[in-house]
Predicted model as a PDB file, atoms N, CA, C, CB and O in Angstrom, pLDDT in the B-factor column:
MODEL        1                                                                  
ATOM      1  N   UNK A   1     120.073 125.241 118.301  1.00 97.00           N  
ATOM      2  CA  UNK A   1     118.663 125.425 118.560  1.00 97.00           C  
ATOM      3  C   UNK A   1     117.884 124.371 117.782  1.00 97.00           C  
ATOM      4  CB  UNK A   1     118.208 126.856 118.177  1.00 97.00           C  
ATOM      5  O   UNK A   1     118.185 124.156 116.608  1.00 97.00           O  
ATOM      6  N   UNK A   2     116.963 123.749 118.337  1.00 98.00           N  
ATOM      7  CA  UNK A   2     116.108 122.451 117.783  1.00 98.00           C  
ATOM      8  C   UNK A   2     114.124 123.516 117.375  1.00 98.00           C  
ATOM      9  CB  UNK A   2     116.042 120.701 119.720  1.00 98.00           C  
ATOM     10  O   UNK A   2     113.262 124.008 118.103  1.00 98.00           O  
ATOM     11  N   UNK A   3     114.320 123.356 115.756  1.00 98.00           N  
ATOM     12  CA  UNK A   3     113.309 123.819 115.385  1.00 98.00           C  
ATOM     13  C   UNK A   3     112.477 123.471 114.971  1.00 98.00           C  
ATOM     14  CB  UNK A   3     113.371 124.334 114.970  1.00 98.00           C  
ATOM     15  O   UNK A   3     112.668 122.602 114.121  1.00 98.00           O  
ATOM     16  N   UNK A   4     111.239 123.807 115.205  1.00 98.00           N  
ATOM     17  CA  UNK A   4     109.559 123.117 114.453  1.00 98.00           C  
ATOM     18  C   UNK A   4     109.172 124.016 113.700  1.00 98.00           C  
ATOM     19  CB  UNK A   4     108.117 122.807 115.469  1.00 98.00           C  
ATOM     20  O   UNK A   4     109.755 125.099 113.751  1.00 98.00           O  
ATOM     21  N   UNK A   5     108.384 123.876 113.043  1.00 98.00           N  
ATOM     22  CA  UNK A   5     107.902 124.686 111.712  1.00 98.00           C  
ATOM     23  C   UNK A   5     106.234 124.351 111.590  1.00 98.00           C  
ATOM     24  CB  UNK A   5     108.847 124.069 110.141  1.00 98.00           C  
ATOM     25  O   UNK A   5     105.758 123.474 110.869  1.00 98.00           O  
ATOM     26  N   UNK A   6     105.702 124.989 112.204  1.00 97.00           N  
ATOM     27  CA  UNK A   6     104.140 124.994 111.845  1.00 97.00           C  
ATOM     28  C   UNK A   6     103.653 125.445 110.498  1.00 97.00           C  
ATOM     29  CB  UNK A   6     103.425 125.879 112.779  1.00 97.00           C  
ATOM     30  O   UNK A   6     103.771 126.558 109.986  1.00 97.00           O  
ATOM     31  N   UNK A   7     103.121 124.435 110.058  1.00 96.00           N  
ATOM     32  CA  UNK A   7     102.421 124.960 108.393  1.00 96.00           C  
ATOM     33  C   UNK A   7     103.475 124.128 107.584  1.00 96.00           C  
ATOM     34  CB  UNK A   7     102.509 127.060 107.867  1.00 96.00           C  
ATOM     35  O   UNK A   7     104.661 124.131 107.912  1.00 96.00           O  
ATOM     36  N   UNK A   8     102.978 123.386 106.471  1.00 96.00           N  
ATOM     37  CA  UNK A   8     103.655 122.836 105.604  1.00 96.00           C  
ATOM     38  C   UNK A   8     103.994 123.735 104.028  1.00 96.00           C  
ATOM     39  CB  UNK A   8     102.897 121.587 105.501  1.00 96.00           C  
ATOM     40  O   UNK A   8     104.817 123.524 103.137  1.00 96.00           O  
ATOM     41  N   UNK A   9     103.401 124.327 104.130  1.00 95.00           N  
ATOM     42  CA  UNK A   9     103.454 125.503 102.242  1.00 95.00           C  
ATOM     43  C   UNK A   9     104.856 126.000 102.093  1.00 95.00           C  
ATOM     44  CB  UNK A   9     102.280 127.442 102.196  1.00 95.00           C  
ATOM     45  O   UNK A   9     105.827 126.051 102.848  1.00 95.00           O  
ATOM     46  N   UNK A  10     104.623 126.348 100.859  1.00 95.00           N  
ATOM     47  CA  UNK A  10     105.830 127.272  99.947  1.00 95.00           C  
ATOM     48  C   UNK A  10     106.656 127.901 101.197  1.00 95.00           C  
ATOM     49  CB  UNK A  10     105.062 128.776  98.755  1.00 95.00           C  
ATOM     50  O   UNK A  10     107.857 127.638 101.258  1.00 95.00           O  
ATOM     51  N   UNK A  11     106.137 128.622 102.080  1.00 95.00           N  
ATOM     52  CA  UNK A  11     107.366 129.650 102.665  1.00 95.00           C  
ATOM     53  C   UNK A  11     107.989 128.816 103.863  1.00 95.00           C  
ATOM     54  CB  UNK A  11     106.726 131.332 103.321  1.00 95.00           C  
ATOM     55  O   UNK A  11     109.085 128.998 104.393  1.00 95.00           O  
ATOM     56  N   UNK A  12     106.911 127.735 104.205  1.00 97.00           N  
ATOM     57  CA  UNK A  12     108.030 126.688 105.224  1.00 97.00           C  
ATOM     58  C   UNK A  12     108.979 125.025 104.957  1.00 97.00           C  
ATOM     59  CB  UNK A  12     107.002 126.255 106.453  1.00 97.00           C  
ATOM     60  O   UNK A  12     109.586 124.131 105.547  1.00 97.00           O  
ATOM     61  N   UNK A  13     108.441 125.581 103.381  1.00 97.00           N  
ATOM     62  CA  UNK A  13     109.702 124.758 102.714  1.00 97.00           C  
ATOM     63  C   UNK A  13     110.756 125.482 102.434  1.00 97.00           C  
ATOM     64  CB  UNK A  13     109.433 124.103 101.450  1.00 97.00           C  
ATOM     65  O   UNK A  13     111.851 124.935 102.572  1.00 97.00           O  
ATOM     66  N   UNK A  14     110.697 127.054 101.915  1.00 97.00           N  
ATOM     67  CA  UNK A  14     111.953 127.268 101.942  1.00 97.00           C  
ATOM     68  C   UNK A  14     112.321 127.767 103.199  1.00 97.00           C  
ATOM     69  CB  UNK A  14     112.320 128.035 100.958  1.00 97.00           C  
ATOM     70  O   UNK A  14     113.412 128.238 102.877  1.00 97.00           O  
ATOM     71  N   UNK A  15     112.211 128.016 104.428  1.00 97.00           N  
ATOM     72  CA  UNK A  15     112.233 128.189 105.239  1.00 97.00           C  
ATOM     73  C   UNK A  15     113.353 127.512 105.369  1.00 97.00           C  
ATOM     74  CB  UNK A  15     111.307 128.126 105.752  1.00 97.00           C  
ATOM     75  O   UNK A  15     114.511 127.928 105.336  1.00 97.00           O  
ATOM     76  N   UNK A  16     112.557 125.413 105.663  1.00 98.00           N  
ATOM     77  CA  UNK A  16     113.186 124.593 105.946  1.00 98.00           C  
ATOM     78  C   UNK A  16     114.942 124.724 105.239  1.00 98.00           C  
ATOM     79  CB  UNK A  16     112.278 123.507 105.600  1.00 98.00           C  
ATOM     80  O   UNK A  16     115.958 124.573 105.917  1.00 98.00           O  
ATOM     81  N   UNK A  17     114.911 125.024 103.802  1.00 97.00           N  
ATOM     82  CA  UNK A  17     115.745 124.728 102.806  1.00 97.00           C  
ATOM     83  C   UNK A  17     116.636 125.432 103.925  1.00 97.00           C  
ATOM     84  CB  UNK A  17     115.522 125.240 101.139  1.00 97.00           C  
ATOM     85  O   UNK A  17     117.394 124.905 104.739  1.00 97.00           O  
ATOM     86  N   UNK A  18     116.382 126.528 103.766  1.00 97.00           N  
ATOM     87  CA  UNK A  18     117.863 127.921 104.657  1.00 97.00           C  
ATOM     88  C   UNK A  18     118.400 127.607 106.144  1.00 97.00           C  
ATOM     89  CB  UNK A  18     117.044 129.884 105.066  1.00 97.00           C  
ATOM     90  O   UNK A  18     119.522 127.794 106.614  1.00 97.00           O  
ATOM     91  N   UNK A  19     117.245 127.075 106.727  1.00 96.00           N  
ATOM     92  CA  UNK A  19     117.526 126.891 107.949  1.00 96.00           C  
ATOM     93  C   UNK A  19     118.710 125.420 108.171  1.00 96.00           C  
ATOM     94  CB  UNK A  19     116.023 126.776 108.638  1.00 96.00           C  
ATOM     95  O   UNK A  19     119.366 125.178 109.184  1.00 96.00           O  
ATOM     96  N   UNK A  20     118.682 124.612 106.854  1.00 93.00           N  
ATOM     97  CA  UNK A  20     119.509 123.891 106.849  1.00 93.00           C  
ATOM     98  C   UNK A  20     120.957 124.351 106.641  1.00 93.00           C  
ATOM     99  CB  UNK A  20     119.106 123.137 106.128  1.00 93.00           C  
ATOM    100  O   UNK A  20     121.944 123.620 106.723  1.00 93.00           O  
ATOM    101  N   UNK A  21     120.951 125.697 106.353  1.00 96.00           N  
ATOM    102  CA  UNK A  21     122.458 126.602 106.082  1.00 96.00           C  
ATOM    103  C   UNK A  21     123.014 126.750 107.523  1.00 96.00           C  
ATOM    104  CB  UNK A  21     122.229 128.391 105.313  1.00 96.00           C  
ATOM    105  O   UNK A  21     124.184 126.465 107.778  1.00 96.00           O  
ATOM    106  N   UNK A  22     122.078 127.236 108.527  1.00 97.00           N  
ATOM    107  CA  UNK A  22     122.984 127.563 109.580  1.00 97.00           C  
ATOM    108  C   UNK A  22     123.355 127.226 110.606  1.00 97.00           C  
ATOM    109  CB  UNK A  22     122.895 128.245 109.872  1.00 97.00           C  
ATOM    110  O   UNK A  22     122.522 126.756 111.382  1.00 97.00           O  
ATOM    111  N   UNK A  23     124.454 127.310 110.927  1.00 97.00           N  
ATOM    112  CA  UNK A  23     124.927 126.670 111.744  1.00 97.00           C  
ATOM    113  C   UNK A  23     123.978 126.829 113.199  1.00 97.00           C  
ATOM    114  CB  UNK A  23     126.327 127.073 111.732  1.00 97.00           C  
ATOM    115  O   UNK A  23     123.333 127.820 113.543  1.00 97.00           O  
ATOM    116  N   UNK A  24     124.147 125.306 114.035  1.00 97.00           N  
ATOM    117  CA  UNK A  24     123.665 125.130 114.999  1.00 97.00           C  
ATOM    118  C   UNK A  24     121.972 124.820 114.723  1.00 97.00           C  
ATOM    119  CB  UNK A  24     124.104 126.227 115.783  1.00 97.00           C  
ATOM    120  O   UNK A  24     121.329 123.994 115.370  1.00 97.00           O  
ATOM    121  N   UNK A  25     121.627 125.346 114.039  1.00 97.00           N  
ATOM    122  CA  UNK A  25     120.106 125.101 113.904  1.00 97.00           C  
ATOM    123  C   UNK A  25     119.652 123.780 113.372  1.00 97.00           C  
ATOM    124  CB  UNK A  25     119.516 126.112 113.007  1.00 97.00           C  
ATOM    125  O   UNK A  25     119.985 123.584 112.204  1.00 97.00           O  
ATOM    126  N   UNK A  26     118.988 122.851 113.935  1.00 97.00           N  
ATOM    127  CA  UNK A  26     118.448 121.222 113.559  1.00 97.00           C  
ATOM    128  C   UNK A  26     116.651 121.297 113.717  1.00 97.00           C  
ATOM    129  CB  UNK A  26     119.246 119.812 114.989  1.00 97.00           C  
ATOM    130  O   UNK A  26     115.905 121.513 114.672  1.00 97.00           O  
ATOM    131  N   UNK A  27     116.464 121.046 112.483  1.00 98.00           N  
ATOM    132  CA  UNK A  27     114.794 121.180 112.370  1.00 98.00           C  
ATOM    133  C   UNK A  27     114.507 119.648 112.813  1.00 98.00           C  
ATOM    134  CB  UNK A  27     114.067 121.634 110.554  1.00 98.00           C  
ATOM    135  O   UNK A  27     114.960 118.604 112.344  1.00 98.00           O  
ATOM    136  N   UNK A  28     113.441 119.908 114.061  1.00 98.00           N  
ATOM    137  CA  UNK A  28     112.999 118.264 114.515  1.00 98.00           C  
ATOM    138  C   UNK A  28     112.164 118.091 114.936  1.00 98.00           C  
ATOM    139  CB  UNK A  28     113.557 117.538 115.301  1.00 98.00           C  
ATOM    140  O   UNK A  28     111.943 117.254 115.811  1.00 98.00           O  
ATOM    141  N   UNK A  29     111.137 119.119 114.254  1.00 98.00           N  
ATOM    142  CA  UNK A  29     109.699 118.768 113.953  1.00 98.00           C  
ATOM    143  C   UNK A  29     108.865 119.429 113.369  1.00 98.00           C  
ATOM    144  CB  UNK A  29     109.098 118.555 114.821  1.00 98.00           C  
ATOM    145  O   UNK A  29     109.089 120.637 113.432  1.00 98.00           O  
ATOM    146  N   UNK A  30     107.810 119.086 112.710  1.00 98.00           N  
ATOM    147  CA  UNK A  30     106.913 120.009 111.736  1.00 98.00           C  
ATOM    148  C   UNK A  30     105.510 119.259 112.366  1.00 98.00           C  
ATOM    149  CB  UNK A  30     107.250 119.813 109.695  1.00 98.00           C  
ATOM    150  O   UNK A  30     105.452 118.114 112.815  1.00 98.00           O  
ATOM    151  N   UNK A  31     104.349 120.296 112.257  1.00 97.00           N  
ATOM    152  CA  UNK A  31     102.890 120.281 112.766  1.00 97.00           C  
ATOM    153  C   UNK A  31     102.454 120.736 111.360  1.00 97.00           C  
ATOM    154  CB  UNK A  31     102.421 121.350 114.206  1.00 97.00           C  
ATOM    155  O   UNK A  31     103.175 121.314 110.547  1.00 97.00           O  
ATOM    156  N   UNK A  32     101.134 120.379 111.196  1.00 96.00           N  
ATOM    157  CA  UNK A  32     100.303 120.105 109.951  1.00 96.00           C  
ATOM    158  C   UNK A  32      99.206 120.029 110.262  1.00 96.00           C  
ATOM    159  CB  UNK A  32     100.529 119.046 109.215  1.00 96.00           C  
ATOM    160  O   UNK A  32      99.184 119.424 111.333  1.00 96.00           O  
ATOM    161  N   UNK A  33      97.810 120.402 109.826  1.00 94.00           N  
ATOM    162  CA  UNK A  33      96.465 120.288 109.934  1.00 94.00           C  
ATOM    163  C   UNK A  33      96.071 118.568 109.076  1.00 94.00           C  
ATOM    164  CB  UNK A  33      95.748 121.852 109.137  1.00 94.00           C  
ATOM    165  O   UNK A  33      94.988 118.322 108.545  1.00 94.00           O  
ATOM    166  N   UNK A  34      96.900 117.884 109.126  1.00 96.00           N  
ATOM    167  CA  UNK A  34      97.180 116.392 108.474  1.00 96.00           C  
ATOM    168  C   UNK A  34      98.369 115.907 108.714  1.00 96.00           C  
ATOM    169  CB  UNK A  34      97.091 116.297 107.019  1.00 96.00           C  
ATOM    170  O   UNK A  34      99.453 116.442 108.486  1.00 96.00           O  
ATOM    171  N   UNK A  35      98.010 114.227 109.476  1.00 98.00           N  
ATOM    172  CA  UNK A  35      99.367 113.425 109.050  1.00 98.00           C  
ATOM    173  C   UNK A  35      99.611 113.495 107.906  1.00 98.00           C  
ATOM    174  CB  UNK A  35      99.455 112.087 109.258  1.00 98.00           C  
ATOM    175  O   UNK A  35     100.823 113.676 107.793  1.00 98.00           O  
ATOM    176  N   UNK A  36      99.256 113.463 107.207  1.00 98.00           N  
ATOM    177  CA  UNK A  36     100.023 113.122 105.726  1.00 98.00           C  
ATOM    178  C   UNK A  36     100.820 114.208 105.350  1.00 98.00           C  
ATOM    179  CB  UNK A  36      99.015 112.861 104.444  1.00 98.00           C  
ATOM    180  O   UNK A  36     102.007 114.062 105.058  1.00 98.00           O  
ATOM    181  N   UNK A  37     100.296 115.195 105.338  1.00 97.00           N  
ATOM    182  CA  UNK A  37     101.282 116.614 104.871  1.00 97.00           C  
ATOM    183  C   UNK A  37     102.607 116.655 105.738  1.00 97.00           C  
ATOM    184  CB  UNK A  37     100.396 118.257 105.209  1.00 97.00           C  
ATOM    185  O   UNK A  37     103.753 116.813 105.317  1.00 97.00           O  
ATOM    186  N   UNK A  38     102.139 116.456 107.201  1.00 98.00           N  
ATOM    187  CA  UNK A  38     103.421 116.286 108.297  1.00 98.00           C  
ATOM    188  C   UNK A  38     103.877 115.138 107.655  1.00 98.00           C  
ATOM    189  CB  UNK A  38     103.106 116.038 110.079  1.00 98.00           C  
ATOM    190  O   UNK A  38     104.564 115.581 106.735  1.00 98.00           O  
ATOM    191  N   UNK A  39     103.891 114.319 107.618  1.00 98.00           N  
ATOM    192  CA  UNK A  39     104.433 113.191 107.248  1.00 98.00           C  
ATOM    193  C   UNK A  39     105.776 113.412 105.669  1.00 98.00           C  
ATOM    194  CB  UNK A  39     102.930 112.224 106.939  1.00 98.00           C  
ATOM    195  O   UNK A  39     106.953 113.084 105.523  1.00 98.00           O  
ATOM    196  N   UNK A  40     104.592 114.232 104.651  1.00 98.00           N  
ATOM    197  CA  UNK A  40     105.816 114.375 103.131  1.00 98.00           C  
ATOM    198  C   UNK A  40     106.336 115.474 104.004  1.00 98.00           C  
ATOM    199  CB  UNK A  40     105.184 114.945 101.055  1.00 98.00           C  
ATOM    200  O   UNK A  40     107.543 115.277 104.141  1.00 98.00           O  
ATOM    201  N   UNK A  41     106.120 116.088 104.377  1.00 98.00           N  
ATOM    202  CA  UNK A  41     107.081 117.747 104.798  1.00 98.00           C  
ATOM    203  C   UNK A  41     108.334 116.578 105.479  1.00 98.00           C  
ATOM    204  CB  UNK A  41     106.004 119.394 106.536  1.00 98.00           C  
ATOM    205  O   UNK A  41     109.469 116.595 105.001  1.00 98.00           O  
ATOM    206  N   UNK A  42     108.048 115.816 106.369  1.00 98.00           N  
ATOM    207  CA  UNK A  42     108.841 115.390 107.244  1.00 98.00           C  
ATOM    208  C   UNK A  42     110.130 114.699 106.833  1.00 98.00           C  
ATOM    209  CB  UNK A  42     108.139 114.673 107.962  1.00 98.00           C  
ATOM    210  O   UNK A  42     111.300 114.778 107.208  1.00 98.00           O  
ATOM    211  N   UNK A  43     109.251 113.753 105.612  1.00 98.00           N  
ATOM    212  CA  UNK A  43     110.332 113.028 104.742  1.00 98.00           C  
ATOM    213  C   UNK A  43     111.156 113.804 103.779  1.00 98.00           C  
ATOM    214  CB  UNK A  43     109.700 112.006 103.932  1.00 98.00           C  
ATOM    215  O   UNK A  43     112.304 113.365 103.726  1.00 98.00           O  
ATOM    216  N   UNK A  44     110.973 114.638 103.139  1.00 97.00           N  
ATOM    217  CA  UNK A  44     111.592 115.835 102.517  1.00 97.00           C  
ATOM    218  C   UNK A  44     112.816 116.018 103.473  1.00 97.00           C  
ATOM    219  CB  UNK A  44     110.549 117.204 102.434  1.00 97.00           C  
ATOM    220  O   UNK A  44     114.017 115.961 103.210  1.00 97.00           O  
ATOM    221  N   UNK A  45     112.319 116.201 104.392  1.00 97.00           N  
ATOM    222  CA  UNK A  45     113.424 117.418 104.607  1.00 97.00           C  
ATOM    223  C   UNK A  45     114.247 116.157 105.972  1.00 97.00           C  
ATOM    224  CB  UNK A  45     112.480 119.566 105.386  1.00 97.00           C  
ATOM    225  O   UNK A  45     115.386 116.374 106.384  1.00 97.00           O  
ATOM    226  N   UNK A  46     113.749 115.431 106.267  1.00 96.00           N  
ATOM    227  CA  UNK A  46     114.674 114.315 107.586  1.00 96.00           C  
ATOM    228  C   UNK A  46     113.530 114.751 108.640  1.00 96.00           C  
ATOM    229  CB  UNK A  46     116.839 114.892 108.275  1.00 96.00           C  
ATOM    230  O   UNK A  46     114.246 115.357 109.437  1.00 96.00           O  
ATOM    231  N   UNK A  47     112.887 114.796 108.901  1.00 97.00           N  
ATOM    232  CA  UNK A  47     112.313 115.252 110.257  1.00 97.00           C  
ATOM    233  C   UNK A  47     111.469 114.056 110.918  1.00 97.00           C  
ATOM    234  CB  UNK A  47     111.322 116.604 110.046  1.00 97.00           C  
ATOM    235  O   UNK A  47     110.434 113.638 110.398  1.00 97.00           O  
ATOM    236  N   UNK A  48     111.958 113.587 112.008  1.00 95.00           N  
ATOM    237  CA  UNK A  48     111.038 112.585 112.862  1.00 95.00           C  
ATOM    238  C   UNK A  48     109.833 112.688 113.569  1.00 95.00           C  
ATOM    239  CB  UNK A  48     111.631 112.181 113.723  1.00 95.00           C  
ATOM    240  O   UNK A  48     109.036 111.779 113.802  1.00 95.00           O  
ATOM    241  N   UNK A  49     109.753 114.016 113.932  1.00 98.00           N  
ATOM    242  CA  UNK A  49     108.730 114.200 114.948  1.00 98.00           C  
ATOM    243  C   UNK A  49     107.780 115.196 113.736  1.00 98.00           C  
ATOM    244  CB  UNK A  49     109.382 115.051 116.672  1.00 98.00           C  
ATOM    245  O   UNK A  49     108.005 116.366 113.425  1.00 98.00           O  
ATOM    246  N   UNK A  50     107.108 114.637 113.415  1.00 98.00           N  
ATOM    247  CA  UNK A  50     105.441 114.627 112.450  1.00 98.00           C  
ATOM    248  C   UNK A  50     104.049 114.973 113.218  1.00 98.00           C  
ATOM    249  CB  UNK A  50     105.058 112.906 111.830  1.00 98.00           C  
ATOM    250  O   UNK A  50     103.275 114.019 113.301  1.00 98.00           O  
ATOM    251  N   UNK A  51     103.726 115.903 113.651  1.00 98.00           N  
ATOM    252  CA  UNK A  51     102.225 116.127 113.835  1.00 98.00           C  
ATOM    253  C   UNK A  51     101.396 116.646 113.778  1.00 98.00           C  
ATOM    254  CB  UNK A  51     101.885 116.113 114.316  1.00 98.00           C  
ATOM    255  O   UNK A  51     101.497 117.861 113.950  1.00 98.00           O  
ATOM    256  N   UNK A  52      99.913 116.001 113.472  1.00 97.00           N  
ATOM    257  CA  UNK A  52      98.869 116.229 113.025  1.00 97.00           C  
ATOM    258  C   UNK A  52      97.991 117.238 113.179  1.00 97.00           C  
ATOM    259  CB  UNK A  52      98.467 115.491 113.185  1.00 97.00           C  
ATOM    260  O   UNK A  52      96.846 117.450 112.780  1.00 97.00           O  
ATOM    261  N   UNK A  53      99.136 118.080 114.152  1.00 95.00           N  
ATOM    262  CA  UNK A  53      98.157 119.143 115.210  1.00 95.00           C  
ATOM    263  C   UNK A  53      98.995 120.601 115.482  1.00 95.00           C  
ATOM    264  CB  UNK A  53      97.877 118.287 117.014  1.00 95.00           C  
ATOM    265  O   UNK A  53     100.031 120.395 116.114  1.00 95.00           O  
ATOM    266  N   UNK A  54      98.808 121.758 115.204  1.00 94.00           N  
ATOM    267  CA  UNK A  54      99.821 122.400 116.103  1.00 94.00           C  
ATOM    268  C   UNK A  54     100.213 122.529 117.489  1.00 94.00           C  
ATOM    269  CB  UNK A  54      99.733 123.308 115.934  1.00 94.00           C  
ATOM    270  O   UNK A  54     101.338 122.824 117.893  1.00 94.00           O  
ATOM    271  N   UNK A  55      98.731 122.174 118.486  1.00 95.00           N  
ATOM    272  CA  UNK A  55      98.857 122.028 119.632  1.00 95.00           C  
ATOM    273  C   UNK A  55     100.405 120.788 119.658  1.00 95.00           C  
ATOM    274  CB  UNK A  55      97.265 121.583 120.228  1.00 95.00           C  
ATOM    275  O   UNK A  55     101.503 121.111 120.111  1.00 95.00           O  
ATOM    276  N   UNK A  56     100.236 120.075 119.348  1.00 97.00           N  
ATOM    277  CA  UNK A  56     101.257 118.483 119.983  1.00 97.00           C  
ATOM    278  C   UNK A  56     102.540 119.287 119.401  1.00 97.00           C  
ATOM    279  CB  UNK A  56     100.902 116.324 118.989  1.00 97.00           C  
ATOM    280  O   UNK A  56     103.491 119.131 120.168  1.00 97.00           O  
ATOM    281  N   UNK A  57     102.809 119.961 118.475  1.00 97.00           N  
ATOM    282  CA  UNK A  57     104.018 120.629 117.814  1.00 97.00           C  
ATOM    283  C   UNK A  57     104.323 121.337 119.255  1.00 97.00           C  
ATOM    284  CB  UNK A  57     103.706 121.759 116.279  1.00 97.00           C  
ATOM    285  O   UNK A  57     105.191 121.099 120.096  1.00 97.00           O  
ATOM    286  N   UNK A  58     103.561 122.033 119.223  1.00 95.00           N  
ATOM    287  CA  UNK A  58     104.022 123.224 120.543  1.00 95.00           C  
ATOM    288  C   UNK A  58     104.529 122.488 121.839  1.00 95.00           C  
ATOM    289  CB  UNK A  58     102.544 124.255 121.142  1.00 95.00           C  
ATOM    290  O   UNK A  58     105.593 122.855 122.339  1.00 95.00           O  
ATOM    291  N   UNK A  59     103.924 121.635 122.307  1.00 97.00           N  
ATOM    292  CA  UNK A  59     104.243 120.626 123.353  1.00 97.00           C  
ATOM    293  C   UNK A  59     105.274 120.192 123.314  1.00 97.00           C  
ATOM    294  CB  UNK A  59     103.579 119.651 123.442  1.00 97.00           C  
ATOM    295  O   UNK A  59     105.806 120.157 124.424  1.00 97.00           O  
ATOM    296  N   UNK A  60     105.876 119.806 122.494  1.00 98.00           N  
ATOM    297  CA  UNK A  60     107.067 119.059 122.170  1.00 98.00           C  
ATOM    298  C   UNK A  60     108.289 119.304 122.772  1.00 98.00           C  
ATOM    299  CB  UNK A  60     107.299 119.150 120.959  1.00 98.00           C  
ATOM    300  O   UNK A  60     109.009 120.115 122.190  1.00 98.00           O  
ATOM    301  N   UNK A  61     108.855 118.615 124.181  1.00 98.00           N  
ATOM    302  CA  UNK A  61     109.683 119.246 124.519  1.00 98.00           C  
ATOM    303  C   UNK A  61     111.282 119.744 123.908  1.00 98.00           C  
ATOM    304  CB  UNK A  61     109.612 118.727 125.388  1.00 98.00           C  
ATOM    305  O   UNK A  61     112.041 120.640 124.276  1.00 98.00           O  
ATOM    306  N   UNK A  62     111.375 118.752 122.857  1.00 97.00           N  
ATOM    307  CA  UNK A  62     112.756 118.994 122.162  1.00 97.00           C  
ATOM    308  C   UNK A  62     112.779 120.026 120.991  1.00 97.00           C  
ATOM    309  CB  UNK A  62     113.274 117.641 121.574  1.00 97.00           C  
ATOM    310  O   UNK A  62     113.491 119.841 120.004  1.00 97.00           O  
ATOM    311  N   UNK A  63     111.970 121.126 121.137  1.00 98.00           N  
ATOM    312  CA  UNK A  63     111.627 122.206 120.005  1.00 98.00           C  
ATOM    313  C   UNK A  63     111.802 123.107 121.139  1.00 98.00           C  
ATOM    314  CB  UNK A  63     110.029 122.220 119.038  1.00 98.00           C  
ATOM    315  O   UNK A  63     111.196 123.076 122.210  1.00 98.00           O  
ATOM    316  N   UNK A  64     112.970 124.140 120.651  1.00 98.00           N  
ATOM    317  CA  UNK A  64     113.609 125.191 121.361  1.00 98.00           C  
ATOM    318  C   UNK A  64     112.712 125.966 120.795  1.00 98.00           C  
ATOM    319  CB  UNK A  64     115.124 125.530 121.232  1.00 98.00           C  
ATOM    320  O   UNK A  64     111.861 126.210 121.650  1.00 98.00           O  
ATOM    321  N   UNK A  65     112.343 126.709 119.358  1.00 97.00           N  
ATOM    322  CA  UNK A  65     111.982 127.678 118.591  1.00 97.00           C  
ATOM    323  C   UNK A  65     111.144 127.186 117.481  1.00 97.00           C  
ATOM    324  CB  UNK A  65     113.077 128.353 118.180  1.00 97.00           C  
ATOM    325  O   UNK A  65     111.663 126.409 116.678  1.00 97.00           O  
ATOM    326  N   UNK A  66     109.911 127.543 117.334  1.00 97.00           N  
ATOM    327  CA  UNK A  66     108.671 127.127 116.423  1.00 97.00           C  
ATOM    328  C   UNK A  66     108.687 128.679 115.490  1.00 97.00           C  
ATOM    329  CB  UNK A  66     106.908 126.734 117.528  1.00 97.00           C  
ATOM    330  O   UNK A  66     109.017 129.808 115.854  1.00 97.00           O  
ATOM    331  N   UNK A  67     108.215 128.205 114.248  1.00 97.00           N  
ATOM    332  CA  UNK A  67     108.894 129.048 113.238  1.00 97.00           C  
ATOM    333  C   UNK A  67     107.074 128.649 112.525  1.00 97.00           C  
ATOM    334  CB  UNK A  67     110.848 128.391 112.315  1.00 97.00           C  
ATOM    335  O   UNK A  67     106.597 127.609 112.071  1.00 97.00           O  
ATOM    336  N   UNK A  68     106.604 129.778 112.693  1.00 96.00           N  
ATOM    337  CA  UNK A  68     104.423 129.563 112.273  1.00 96.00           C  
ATOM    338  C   UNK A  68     104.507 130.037 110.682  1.00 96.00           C  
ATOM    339  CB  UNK A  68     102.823 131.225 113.486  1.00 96.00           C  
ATOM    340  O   UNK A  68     104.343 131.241 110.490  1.00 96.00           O  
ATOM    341  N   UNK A  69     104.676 129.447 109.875  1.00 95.00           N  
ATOM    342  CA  UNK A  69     104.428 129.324 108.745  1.00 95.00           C  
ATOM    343  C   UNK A  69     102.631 129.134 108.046  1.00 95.00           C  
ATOM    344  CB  UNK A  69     105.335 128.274 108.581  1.00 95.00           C  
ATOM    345  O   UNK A  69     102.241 128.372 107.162  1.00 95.00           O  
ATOM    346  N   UNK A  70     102.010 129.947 108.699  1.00 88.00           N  
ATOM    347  CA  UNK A  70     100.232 129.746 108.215  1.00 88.00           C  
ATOM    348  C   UNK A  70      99.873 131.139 107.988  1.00 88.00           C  
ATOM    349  CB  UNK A  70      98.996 129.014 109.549  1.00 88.00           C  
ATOM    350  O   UNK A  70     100.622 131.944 108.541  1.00 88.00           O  
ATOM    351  N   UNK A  71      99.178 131.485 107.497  1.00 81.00           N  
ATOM    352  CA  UNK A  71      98.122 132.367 106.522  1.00 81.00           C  
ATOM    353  C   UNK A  71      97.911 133.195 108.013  1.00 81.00           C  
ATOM    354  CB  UNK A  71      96.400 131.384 105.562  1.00 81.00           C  
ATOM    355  O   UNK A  71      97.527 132.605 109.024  1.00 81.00           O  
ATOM    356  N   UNK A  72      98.244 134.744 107.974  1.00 71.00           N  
ATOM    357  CA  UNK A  72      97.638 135.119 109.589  1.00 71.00           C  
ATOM    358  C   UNK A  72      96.050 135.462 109.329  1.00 71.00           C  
ATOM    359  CB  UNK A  72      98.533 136.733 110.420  1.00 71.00           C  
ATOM    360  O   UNK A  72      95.323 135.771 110.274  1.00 71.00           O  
TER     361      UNK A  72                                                      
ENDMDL                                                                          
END                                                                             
């Protein structure tokens, strides 16, 4: 499963951390209310697809499962 992670904070970094445990799961993209935050989240953790928006996250056709990491 190819995963995105909306929200850059504490619980979708460790998020990221675990999700690197299991098998089959490849995080390959993160959305951010800022390039820049997408951008360090991205480099942290390997992630190519960086954006500035959650809309363009959601779009993304190579994101099986989006994982909303924001304040409800």
């Amino acid at each position: 499963m190819r995963w995105g992670i909306i929200g850059t904070g504490k619980i979708a970094n460790q998020f990221a951390r675990g999700l690197a445990a299991v098998p089959g799961a490849e995080l390959v993209a993160v959305g951010s209310r800022t390039q820049a935050s997408a951008d360090a989240f991205g480099k942290t953790y390997g992630v190519t697809a960086r954006y500035p928006t959650y809309q363009e996250l959601a779009e993304d056709p190579n994101v099986d499962v989006v994982y909303v990491s924001t304040p409800h």
